[in-house]
Each structure stands twice: as structure tokens, then as C-alpha cells.
C-alpha positions as CSV (number, residue, x, y, z in Angstrom):
1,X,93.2,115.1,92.1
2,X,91.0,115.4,95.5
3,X,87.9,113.9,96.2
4,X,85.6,115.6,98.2
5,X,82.7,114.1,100.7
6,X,79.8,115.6,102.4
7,X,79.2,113.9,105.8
8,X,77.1,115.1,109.0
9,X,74.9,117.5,107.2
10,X,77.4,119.2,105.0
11,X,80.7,119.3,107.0
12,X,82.8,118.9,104.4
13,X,86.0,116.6,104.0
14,X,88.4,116.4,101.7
15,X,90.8,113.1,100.7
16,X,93.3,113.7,99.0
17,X,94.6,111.3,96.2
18,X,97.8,111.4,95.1
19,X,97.8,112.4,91.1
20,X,102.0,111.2,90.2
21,X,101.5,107.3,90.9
22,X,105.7,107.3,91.0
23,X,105.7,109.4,93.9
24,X,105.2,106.7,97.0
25,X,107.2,108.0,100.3
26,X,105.8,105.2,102.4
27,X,106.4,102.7,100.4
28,X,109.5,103.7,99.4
29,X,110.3,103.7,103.0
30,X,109.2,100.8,104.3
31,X,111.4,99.1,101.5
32,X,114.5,100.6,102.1
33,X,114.3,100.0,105.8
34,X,113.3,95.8,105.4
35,X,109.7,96.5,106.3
36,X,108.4,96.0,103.2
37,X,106.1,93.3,102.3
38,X,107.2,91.1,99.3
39,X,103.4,90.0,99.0
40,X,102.3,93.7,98.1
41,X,104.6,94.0,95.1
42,X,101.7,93.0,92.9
43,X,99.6,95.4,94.3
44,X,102.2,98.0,94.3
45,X,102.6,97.6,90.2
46,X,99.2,97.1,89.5
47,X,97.9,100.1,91.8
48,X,100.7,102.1,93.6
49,X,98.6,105.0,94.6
50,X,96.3,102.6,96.5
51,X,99.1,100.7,98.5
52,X,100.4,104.1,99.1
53,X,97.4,105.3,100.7
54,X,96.9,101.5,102.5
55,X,100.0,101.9,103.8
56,X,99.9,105.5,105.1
57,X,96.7,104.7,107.2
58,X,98.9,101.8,108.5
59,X,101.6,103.5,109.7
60,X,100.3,106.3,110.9
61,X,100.0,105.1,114.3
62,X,103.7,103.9,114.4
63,X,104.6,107.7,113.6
64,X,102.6,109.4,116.2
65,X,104.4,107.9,118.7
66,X,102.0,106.9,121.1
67,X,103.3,103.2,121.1
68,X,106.6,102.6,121.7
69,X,108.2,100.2,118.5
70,X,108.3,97.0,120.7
71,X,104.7,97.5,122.0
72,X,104.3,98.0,118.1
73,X,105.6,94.7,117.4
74,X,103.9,92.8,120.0
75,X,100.5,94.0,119.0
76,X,101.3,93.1,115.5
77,X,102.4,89.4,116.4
78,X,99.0,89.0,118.3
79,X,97.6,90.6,114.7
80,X,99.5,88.3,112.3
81,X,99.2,85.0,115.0
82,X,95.2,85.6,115.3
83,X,92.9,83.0,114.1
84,X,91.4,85.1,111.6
85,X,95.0,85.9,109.9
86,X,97.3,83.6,110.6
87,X,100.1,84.8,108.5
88,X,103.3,83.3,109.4
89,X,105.5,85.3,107.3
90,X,104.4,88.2,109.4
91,X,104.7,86.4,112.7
92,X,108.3,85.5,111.8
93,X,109.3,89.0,110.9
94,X,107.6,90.9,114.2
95,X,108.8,88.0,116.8
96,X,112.4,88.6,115.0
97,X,112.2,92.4,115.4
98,X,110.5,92.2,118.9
99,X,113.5,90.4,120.1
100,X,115.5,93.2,118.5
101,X,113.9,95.6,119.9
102,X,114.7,93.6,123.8
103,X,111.1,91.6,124.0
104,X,111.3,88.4,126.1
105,X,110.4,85.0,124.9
106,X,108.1,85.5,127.6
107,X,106.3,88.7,127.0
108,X,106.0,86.9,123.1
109,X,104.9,83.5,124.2
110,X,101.9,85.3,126.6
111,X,101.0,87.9,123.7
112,X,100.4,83.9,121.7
113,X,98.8,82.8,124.6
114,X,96.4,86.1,124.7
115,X,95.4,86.0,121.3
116,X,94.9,82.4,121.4
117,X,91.9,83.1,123.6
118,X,90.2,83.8,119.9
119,X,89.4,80.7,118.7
120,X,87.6,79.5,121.9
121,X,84.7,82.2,120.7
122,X,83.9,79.3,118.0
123,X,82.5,77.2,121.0
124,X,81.2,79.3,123.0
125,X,79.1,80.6,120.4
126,X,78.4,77.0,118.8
127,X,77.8,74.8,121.8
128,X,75.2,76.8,123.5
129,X,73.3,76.8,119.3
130,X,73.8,73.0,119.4
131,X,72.2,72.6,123.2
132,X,69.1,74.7,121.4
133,X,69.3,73.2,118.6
134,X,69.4,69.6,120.1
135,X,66.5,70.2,122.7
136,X,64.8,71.6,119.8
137,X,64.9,68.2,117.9
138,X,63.9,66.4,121.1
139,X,60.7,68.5,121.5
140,X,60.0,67.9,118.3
141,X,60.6,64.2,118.4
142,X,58.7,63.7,121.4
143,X,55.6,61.6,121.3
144,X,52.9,64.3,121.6
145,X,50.5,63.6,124.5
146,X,46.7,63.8,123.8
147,X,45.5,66.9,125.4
148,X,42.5,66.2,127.5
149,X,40.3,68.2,128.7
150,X,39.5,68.6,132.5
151,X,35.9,68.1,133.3
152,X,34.2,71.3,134.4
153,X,32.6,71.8,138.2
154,X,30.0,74.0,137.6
155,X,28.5,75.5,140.4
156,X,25.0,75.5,141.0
């Protein structure tokens, strides 16, 4: 089956979906070599075309080469260790193979320390709100003065 797209006025594209759901070469891969995620067996029985496809996209930078494996590995701890993820099982498994692969405990502990640098986003985006928000309050709070009105010098 192929699906087909029209983008940028008609340049076509074409995607390519796999019509024999038993026929999953990454996948198979990944879990004869240990790389396999136990957490995606569900999605691999429910939908195995889909994971195929998930996990093609996903490798494909590993394949082209343009990172070499331990660089690999150190951007995926930073990935995994992130505030927004924060999936130890994957930590575990890229610290273990970036060590493998002749990472330091050093080069791993500053690519923590890097990524750590996330979470301080929460205050500096909330603290300079709660100064606006807080002097807002006060304004509002504030005893209104009576305007008065200046007398006028007319000339004459």
C-alpha cells in the first residue's frame, strides 16, 4: 500500500507503508542485538507496522553514520535524563553501553550536568510572571489618589 501527499504546490511525495505486518527488519534487529525496548512489545502486537515505521525514522540517524555510536549514546542519555522524559530504564541502558563503548564517568556526569540546565527554564519563565503578576496586584490594591485638577492661568 503507498500513500501519496501533495505538498508545495503539487510536488508530490510518496510514503510508503509496509503491506505484510510480519515483515519488521528494524525491529527484528534491534531485538536480536539487546536494543530492543521491552515497553514497545504492546505496541509491536497491537500495530507492528507502525513501530516499524517509529523505529525506522529513529534509527536512521544511527545508520548514516554521521555520529559516532558513543556520541550516539551520550545524546540519548541527555534524551532519556531530560526533565521532560525522565526514563530511567533508558538512562540505565545508554550510561551502560556509553561506558562500553569507552565514555568516561566524566564525559556522562557533564552530559547530566548539561541537560540539567532544563529545568531551570521553569523559573526563569515563572519568576519574571510572578514579579508582573505581583506588581500587578499591588497597583491594583493601591489606594487610588483623587485626581485633581490644576487650576488654569489663563492669559489675558
Amino acid at each position: 500500500m503507498s500513500l501519496k501527499f501533495n505538498m508545495n504546490g503539487g510536488v508530490a511525495s510518496r510514503l510508503s507503508v509496509m503491506s505484510d505486518p510480519m515483515r519488521t527488519p528494524v525491529t527484528d534487529t534491534l531485538r536480536s542485538t539487546g536494543e530492543f525496548n521491552t515497553a514497545w512489545d504492546s505496541i509491536a502486537e497491537r500495530d507492528p507496522e507502525w513501530l516499524e515505521a517509529f523505529l525506522a525514522m529513529g534509527v536512521r540517524p544511527r545508520l548514516r553514520g554521521v555520529l559516532d555510536p558513543k556520541t550516539w549514546e551520550l545524546i540519548a542519555i541527555a534524551v532519556d535524563a531530560s526533565c521532560t522524559h525522565l526514563y530511567g530504564p533508558g538512562v540505565r541502558r545508554h550510561v551502560r553501553k556509553a561506558l562500553e563503548l569507552g565514555a568516561t564517568p566524566d564525559e556522562i556526569a557533564a552530559v547530566l550536568e548539561a541537560v540539567a540546565v532544563l529545568g531551570i527554564h521553569s523559573c526563569a519563565l515563572g519568576f519574571p510572571i510572578l514579579a508582573e503578576e505581583l506588581a500587578g496586584l499591588r497597583a491594583e490594591s493601591a489606594p487610588q489618589e483623587p485626581l485633581t485638577q490644576e487650576p488654569s492661568h489663563a492669559l489675558s
